[in-house]
N, C-alpha and C positions, 0 to 999 in steps of 0.2 A: 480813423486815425487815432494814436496812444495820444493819450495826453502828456505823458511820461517823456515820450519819444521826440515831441518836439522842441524849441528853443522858448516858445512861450508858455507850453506845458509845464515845462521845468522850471520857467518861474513861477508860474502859476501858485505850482504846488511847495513852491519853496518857503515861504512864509508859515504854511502850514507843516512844515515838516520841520522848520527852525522851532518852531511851539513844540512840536513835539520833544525835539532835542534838548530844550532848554525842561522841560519837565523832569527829564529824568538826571541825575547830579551820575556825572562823570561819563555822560553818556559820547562827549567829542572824542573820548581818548580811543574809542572802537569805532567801527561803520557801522550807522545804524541800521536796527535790522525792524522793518515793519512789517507786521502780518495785514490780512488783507481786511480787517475792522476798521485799523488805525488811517490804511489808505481811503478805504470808502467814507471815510470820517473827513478824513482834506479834502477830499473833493466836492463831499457836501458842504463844506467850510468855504469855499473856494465856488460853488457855484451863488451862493449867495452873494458874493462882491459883484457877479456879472448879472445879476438879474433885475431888472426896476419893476416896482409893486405899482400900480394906478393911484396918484393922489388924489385928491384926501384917502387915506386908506383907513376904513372906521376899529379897524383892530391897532390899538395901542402897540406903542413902541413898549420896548424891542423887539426886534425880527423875531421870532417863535421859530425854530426848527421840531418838528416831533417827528418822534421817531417808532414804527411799532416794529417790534419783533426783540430779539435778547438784548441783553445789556451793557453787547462786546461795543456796537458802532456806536452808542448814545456815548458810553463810559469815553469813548476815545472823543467822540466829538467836543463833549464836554472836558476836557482835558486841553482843548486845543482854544476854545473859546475861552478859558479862563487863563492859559498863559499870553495869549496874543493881546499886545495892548490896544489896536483897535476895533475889539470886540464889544465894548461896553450897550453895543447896539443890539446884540443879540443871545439869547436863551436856548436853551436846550429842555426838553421836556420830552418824557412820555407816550407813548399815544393809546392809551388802552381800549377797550372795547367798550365801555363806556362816554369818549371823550370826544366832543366835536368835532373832526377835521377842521372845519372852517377857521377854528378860532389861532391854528397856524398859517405862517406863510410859507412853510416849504414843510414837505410830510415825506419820511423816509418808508418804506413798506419793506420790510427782511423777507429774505425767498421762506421764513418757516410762516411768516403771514399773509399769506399769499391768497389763502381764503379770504381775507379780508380784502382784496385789490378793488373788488366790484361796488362792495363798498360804499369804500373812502372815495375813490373817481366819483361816483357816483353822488354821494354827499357836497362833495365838494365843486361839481358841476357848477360852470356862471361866476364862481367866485374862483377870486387869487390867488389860488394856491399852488405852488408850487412840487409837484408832486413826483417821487423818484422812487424806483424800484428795481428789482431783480434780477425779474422773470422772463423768460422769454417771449413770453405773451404779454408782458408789462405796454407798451408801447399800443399794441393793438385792445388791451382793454381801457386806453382813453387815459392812462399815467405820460407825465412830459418827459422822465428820461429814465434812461435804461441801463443801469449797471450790466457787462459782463465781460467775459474773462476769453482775448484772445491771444497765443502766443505767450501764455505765462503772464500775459500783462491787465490790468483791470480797467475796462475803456468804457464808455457810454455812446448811446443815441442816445438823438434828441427832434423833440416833435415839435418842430418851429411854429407848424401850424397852429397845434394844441394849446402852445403856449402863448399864440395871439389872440385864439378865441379865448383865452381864460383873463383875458387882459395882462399879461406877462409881457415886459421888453427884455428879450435875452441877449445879449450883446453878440455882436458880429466875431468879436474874440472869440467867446465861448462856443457859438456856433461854427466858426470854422475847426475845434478843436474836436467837436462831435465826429460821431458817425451817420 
C-alpha cells in the first residue's frame, strides 16, 4: 500500500512536507516539487513518531537517526528535523565505516551501501535499532524496512517480526501503512 495514497499517509507525511515547505522562502507561491531524497527523508522522519525504543533505553536522548550512503537523504533529513518544532528529541548523523550502529536508534543504509547491509544487521543484532534500507534483498538480509519504488511512487515493507525480535513497538498505523 502507497503511504502517499492513503488518508492517513497523507497526513503522515504532511508535517514533514510542511518543514520542508517552510524551509524554503517563497516556496507556497508554486506546488512543491520533491525529489526522491527529500521523500525518503519524511518518511524516515515520520517512522520515528511511530516506533517505541524498550525502556530504560541505555543510549542517551535524542533519538539518533544515521544515515550511510551520500549526503542527498541525511542533508534533507536534517533539513526537516531542524525546521519541525517537535523535533528537539532527535539528531541526524552520519554513519561511516568506522561508526557503531548500535549507538543509533534508526540506521538508514542507501542502495550505493549496500555492501555494508550484512554488516550493520549484523552489528546490530539483539539490540534496538531500527534499521531501513533499499534493496531488494534489504528485508531478507535481516533490515526492518524496505524502501522501493512502485507505480512511480516510493512505498516500504516492513518486518513486524524483525522489529519484535529487536525489541521495537511499531505502531498498528504504520504497519497497516506497510507492505
Amino acid at each position: 500500500m502507497a503511504i502517499l495514497s492513503t488518508a492517513a499517509g497523507r497526513l503522515a507525511a504532511a508535517a514533514a512536507v510542511a518543514a520542508l515547505m517552510a524551509a524554503a522562502p517563497g516556496a507556497a507561491a508554486q506546488p512543491p516539487q520533491f525529489d526522491e531524497s527529500q521523500v525518503k527523508a519524511a518518511f524516515l522522519f515520520n517512522f520515528m513518531k511511530f516506533v517505541e525504543w524498550p525502556s530504560p533505553d541505555p543510549r542517551s536522548r535524542p533519538l539518533v537517526i544515521c544515515v550511510a550512503g551520500p549526503d542527498d537523504v541525511r542533508n534533507a533529513l536534517a533539513a526537516i528535523v531542524k525546521q519541525a518544532p517537535a523535533t528537539a528529541g532527535l539528531a541526524v548523523r552520519p554513519l561511516t565505516d568506522g561508526d557503531d550502529p548500535r549507538a543509533c536508534h534508526s540506521v538508514f543504509i542507501a542502495a550505493s551501501e549496500a555492501r555494508r547491509t550484512a554488516e550493520v544487521v549484523e552489528r546490530v543484532a539483539g539490540a534496538a535499532v531500527l534499521t531501513v534500507g533499499e534493496t531488494s534483498s534489504f528485508l531478507n538480509e535481516g533490515g526492518l524496512i524496505r524502501f522501493y519504488v512502485s507505480e512511480n511512487r516510493l512505498r516500504f515493507q516492513i518486518d513486524p517480526v524483525g522489529a519484535r525480535v529487536a525489541g521495537l513497538r511499531v505502531s498498528a498505523q504504520l504497519l497497516s501503512l506497510g507492505r
